[in-house]
C-alpha positions in Angstrom: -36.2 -73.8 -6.8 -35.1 -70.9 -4.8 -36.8 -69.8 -1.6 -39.9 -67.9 -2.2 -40.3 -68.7 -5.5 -43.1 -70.7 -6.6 -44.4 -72.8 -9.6 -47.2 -73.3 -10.6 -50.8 -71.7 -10.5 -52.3 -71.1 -7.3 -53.4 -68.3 -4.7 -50.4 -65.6 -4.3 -50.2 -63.3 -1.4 -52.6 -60.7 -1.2 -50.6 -57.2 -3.6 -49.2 -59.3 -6.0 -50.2 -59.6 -9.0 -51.7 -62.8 -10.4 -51.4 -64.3 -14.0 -53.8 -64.9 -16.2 -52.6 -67.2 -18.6 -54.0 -69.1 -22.0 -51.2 -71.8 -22.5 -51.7 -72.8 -25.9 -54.0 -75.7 -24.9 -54.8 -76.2 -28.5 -52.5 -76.7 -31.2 -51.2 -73.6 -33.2 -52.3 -71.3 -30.2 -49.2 -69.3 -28.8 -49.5 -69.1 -25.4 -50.1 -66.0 -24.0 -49.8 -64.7 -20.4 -50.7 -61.3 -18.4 -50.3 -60.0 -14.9 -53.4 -58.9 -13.1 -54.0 -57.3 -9.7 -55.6 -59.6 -7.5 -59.0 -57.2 -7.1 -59.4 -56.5 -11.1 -59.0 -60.7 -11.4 -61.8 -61.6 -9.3 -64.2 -59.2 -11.2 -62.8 -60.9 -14.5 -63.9 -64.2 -12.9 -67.5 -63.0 -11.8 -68.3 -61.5 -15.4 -66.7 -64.9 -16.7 -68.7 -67.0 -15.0 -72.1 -64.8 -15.6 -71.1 -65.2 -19.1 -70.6 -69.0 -18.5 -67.0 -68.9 -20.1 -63.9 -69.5 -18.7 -61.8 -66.8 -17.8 -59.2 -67.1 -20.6 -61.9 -67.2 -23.1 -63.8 -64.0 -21.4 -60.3 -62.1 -21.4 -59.8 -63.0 -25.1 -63.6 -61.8 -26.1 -62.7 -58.5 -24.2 -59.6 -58.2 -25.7 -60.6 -58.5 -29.0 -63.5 -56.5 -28.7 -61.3 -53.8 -27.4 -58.9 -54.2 -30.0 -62.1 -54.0 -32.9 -63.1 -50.3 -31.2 -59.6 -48.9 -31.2 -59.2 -50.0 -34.4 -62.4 -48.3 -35.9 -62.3 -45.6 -33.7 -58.5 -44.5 -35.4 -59.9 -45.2 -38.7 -62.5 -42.2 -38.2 -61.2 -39.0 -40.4 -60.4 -36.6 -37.8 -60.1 -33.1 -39.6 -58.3 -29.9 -38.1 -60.4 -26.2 -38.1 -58.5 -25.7 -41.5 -58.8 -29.0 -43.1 -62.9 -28.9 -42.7 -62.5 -24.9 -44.2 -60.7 -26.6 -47.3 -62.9 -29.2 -47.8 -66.0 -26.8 -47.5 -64.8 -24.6 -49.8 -63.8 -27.2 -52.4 -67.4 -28.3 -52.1 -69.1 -25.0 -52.6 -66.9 -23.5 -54.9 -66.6 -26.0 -57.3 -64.2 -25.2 -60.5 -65.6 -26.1 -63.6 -65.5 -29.1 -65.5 -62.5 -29.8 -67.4 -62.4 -31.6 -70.6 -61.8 -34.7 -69.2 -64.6 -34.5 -66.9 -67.0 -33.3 -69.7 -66.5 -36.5 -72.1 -66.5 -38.9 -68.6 -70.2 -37.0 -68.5 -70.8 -37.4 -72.0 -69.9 -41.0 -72.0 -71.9 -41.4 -68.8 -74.9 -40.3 -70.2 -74.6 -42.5 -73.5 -74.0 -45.4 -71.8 -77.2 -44.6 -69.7 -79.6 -44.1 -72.7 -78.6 -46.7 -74.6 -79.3 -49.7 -71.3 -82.5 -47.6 -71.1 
């Protein structure tokens, strides 16, 4: 090993990032590490250990959580001016029934009555 290069956990000068790291302590589990400014890690530890976890279990929770709201929040339909103009005028201007549509509501309605 080099000259001022260490291995191993432990405390690192004060500016350096520090590593969070979940080392595949269980089978199947790929490790996984990130870097993390000394000053954001010690509020990951407080919130872990309010939370009774341990730090690589409350950075996984987070992540995932975080990961379930992005997720969701680029599944919502987000519509331009024009788009909602279309769909509002598809709405209230309806065409009429084609012939398709009128034996689907014929059908419809017979299958109705008859479980009635």
């Amino acid at each position: 090993m080099r000259a001022g290069h260490r291995r191993g956990p432990g405390p690192r000068r004060s500016g350096i990032p520090s590593a969070i790291s979940a080392a595949g302590h269980e089978r199947g589990r790929p490790p996984f590490e990130a870097r993390i400014a000394p000053d954001t890690l010690a509020i990951v530890k407080r919130a872990a250990e309010i939370q009774g976890r341990s730090v690589s279990d409350f950075v996984v929770a987070a992540a995932q959580e975080a990961a379930h709201r992005a997720i969701e929040e680029a599944q919502i339909i987000r519509l331009s001016v024009e788009d909602q103009r279309m769909i509002a005028d598809a709405i209230l201007n309806q065409p009429p029934p084609n012939s398709a549509l009128q034996r689907a509501i014929r059908r419809h309605r017979s299958i109705i009555k008859s479980s009635q």
